[in-house]
Residue, then its C-alpha position, 0 to 999 in steps of 0.5 A: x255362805x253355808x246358810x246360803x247353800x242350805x237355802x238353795x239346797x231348799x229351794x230345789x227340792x222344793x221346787x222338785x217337789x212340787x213338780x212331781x205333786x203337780x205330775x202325780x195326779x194330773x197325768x193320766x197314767x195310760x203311758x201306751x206308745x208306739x213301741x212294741x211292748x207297749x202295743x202289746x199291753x194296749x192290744x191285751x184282750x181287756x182292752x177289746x170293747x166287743x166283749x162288753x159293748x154294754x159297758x160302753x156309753x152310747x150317749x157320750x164320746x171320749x175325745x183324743x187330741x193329738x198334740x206335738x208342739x210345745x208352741x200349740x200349747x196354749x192352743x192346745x188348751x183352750x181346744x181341750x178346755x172347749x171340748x170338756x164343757x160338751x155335755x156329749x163328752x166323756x173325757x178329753x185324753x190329750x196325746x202327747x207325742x213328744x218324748x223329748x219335752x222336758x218333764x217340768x213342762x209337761x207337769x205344768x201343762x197337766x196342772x193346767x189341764x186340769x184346771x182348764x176342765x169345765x165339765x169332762x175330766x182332762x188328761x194328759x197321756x204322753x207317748x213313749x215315742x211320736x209314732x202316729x200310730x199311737x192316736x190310734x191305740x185302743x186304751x182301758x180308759x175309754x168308757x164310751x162307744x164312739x171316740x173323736x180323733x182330732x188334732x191340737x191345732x183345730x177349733x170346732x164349734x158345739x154345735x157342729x161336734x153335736x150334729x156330727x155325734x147324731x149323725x155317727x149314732x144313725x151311721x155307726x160303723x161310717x167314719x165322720x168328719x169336717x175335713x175331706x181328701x180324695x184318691x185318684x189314680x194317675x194313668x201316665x204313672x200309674x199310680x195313686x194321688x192325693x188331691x181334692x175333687x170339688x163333688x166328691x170325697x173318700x178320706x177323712x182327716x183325723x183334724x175332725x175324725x169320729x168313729x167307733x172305738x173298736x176300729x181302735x183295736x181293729x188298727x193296732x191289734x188285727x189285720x197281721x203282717x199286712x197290717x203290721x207293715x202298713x203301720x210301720x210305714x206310717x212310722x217311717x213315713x211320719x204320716x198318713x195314719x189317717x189314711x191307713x184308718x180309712x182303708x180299714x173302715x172302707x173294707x169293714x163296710x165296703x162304703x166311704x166316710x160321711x163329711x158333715x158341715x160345720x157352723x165353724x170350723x178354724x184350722x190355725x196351723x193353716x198357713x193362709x191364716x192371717x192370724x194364725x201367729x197369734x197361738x204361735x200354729x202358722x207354718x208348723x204343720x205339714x200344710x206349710x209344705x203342701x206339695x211335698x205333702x200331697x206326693x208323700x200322701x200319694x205315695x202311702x196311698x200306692x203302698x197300701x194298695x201294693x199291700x192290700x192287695x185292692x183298693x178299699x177305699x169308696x167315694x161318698x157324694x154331697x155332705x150332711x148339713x142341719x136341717x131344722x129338724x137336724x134329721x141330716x139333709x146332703x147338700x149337694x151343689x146348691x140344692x138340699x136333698x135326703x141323704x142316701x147313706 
C-alpha cells in the first residue's frame, strides 16, 4: 500500500512538473490585461513606438489573435500555424482572454503552439482578465511598424494578407481590412445604427484589421477621461472595441478604412456555415444572435458620438482589389477603376 501511494505521490509531481516545463518556455511572459496596473505597465513610455520608429521593421507585421473559447482550439491553432509560415510576419502573439481556463490546458496549448510554428515564433499571452480592450494594448514585444488584429475563428489566404500588407505600406495611417460595417443615423429616433450599405463602408471588423502600432498606444494610453469612459463601455458592453478604434483612426485622419478583397476569406464562427461544427465554432460567436448584436453595436455608436463630442467616422467607397501589377485597382460596381485614397 505504502509503495502504492509512493507511486502516486510520483506520478503527480511528475506530471505537475511537466506542466510547469511545458509553462515556462512557451507562454509569452507579456501577461498585460485590462486591468488597471496592468494598463498602466503597458502604457509606460517605453512601450511608445514613436520615440524610436526606426527600431521598428517596415517590412514585416506582428500578428495578434484574439482567442476565448476553448472549443476554437484546434481552430485556433491551425489559424496561428497559417500566419507563421508568412514571410511578412514577425511574430503571432495569441490573445488569450479567458482567465477562467484552467492553467493545465493553457500550457498544453502553448506547447502546441510552439510546435505548431513554421516560420515566425508563436506565442501564447493570456489576459488577466477578458476585457476587449486588452487586443488593443501596446506591448514591448512588438518589433514591427504595422500589427494584424484579428480574431480566432477567421482564415485568411497568403495572398490576400500580402496584398493587404502593400496596400497598408502606400496607405499607413488608413486602417485595412476584409470585413466592413457602416453607421447610419435613424431620423424617427434619432439615433446611430449599425447596418450594411451595399456601396459604402466606414468600420473595419477587427476579424481582419491591419493597422499602425501607435494607434496601439493611441487607444489604450491617450485620449483622458473621454477616451477612458468609451473604454469602459467597451468593458461593460463586452463589445464594440473595434468601433472605438475606428472612431480613433478617422479623426487622426479625418478619412474612413480602406476594405481589401480576399481571394479566400472563411469566418467559421459564421452560423450559415454548413461546416462550421467541424472546429466546434458555429453558434459561438456574437453572429448567432445578430439583432441583439446590431442594436448593442448601434447603441455604442450613439455613446461614443454622445462622448466625442462629433461624429468622427467617414465613408470610404469601392474596395482594393489585385490587379496583375498589384498596383491596387478599386472595384466599384463591376467596373475596375484607379483607387482614389
Amino acid at each position: 500500500m505504502g509503495a502504492y501511494v509512493v507511486a502516486i505521490s510520483f506520478f503527480f509531481f511528475l506530471s505537475l512538473s511537466i506542466a510547469l516545463c511545458l509553462r515556462i518556455p512557451t507562454l509569452s511572459s507579456d501577461t498585460a490585461s485590462a486591468s488597471a496596473s496592468a494598463s498602466a505597465s503597458a502604457c509606460h513610455p517605453s512601450n511608445h513606438p514613436h520615440p524610436h520608429p526606426r527600431t521598428l521593421r517596415s517590412d514585416q507585421l506582428t500578428v495578434l489573435i484574439n482567442g476565448y473559447s476553448e472549443s476554437r482550439l484546434p481552430l485556433l491553432r491551425f489559424i496561428a500555424a497559417s500566419f507563421s509560415a508568412s514571410p511578412l510576419v514577425s511574430s503571432v502573439l495569441v490573445l488569450w482572454g479567458n482567465p477562467s481556463t484552467p492553467p493545465l490546458t493553457l500550457s498544453q496549448f502553448a506547447h502546441n503552439l510552439s510546435l505548431s510554428s513554421w516560420g515566425a515564433a508563436i506565442s501564447l499571452v493570456p489576459q488577466l482578465s477578458s476585457s476587449l480592450n486588452a487586443r488593443f494594448l501596446p506591448r514591448s514585444s512588438i518589433k514591427t511598424r504595422a500589427v494584424l488584429v484579428c480574431d480566432d475563428d477567421v482564415e485568411v489566404d497568403p495572398k490576400t494578407v500580402e496584398f493587404a500588407f502593400k496596400m497598408w505600406r502606400g496607405n499607413p495611417d488608413r486602417l485595412i481590412g476584409v470585413f466592413v460595417r457602416s453607421h447610419d443615423i435613424d431620423l424617427t429616433r434619432k439615433e446611430w445604427i449599425y447596418t450594411v450599405h451595399p456601396d459604402k463602408y466606414s468600420i473595419v471588423l477587427t476579424k481582419f484589421m491591419m493597422m499602425k502600432t501607435e494607434y496601439l498606444f493611441k487607444y489604450s494610453c491617450e485620449g483622458g477621461p473621454p477616451m477612458r469612459e468609451m473604454r469602459r463601455l467597451v468593458d461593460e458592453m463586452r463589445n464594440c472595441e473595434d468601433i472605438l478604434m475606428n472612431f480613433l483612426v478617422a479623426e487622426e485622419t479625418n478619412a474612413g478604412p480602406l476594405m481589401v478583397g480576399a481571394e479566400r476569406a472563411r469566418d467559421w464562427g459564421d452560423p450559415r456555415n454548413e461546416d462550421g461544427e467541424a472546429y466546434g465554432v458555429r453558434d459561438v460567436g456574437l453572429s448567432s444572435r445578430r439583432a441583439e448584436h446590431r442594436k448593442r453595436r448601434g447603441e455604442c455608436i450613439t455613446e461614443f458620438h454622445r462622448i466625442w463630442g462629433r461624429m468622427p467616422l467617414r465613408y470610404s467607397y469601392g474596395k482594393l482589389v489585385s490587379s496583375v501589377g498589384e498596383q491596387g485597382l478599386c472595384k466599384k460596381g463591376p467596373k475596375l477603376v484607379p483607387c482614389d485614397h
